[in-house]
N, C-alpha and C positions, 0 to 999 in steps of 0.2 A: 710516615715512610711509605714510598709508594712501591710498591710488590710487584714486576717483573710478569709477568704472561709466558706461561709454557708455551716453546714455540712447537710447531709440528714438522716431522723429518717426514716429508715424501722417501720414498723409496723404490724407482724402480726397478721391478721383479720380474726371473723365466724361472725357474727350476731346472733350467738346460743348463746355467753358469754353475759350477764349482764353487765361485768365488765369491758367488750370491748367498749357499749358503752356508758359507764360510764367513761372510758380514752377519747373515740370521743370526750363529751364534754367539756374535760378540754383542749385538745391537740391545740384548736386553739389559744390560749393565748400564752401556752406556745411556739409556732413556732411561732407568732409575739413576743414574748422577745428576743429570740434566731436567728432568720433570719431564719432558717433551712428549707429545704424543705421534706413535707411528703410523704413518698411511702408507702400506703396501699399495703400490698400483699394477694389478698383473699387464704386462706386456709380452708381445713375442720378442724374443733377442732376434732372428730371422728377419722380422717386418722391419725391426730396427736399422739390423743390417741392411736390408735393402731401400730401407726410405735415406739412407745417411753417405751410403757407398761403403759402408765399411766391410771387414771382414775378421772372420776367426782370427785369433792370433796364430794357429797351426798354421794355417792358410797366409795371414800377412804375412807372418816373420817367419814360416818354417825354412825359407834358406837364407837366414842371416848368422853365421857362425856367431854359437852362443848366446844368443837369444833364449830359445826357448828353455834354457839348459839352465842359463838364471830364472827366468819363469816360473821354474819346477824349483828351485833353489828358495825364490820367494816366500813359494807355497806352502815349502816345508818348515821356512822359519815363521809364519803366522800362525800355521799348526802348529807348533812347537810352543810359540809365546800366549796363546790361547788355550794351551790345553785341551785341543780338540781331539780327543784320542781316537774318536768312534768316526770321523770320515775315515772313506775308502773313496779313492776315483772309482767312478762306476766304468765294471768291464763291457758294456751296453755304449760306453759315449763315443759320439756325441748321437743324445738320444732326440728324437724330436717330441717335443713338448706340449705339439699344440693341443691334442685330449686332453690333460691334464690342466695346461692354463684355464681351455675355456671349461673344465671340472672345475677351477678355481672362482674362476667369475659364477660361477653358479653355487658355490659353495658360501661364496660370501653372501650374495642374495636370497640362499640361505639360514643366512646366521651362524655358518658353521665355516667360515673363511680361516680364520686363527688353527682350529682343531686341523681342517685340511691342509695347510699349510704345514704345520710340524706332523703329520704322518706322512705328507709325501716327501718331503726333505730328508725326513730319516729313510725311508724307501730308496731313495734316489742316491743320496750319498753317505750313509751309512751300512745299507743293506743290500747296496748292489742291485736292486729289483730292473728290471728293466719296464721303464716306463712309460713306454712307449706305444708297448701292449693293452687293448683293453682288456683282455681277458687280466693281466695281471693286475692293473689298475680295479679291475674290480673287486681282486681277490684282495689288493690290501685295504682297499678303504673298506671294507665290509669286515673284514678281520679287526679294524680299529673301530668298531662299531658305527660308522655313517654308512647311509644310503644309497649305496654306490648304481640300484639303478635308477634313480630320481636322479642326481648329480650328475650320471651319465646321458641321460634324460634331456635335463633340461642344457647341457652343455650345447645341444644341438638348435637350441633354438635362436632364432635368428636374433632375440634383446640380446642373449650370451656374445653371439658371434659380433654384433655390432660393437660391444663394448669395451670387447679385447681388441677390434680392429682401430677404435675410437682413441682409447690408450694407448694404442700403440704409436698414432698418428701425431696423437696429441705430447706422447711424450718426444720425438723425434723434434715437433714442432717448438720445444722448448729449449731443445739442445742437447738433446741424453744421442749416444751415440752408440753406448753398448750396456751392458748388466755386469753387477751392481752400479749405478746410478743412485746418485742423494741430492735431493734439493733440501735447503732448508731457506725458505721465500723464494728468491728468485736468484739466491748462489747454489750452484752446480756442484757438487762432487763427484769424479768420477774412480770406482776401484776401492778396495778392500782397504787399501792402505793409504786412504784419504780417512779415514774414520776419526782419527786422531783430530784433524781441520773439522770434520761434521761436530766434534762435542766441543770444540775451541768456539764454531758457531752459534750452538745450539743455546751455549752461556755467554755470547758477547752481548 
């Protein structure tokens, strides 16, 4: 019997999306049904937008009657059907990210990418923190016990800056348009609510 190979779900990543991580907390289920291993890739949603032409949905669609009214409709039935009890929209949005990513790209370089990731995520949409701030960005990663002036540190340096610029480039170059983004090989998912297609993939 010949045994199947975990495949790996890319995942493009900002901390800026809602909806990004709104996928975070569904995505660990579904990589334990599937075996799959995850590759977070941090990206700016910004660079994205601007290497692609796109725009916020606020910005696209805010004068299309009803649009965004389902949007917020969506959002409550994913929260609803996932049990996400502890998001809050952050009263800070839309916050800009880019400390924090390139905190993430150094976090992973690191070894501490996984631990940074779920303290800023609950930061960001469960706790309302505004993260935008370094002052607060240091208060919470130091409060979750990392190294908030190393990470902040080395966010500045120019391997950090390259790699989020690199990522960024490279995921536009692929096809990703906005965040949450899912590759699994070389098919595309895009949105919270392609999840369902990401694990129909992950096991075909």
């Amino acid at each position: 019997m010949v045994i199947p190979m975990a495949k790996t779900l890319d995942f493009i990543f900002d901390f800026a999306s809602p909806n990004a991580y709104m996928a975070s907390m569904v995505l660990p289920d579904i990589l334990a049904r599937t075996g799959a291993t995850l590759n977070v890739i941090p990206c700016l949603l910004g660079g994205l937008f601007k290497a692609t032409g796109n725009q916020a949905p606020f910005t696209a669609f805010g004068g299309i009657k009803g649009k965004m009214d389902y949007e917020m409709l969506e959002s409550r039935r994913f929260v609803a059907k996932h049990g996400l009890s502890r998001f809050r929209m952050n009263p800070h949005f839309p916050i800009n990210t880019l400390i924090i990513m390139r905190a993430f790209v150094a976090a992973g370089l690191e070894g501490v990418g996984e631990r940074y990731m779920e303290v800023v995520l609950k930061a960001m949409w469960e706790d309302g923190e505004n993260m935008g701030d370094p002052e607060v960005v240091a208060r919470v990663l130091n409060a979750a016990g990392l190294d908030a002036s190393a990470l902040l540190e080395r966010a500045q340096s120019h391997e950090v800056k390259s790699i989020l610029m690199n990522n960024t480039q490279a995921a536009a170059d692929r096809g990703a348009f906005g965040i949450p983004t899912f590759f699994v090989g070389d098919e595309i998912f895009f949105g919270k609510e392609r999840l369902g297609q990401v694990e129909e993939e992950l096991t075909a």
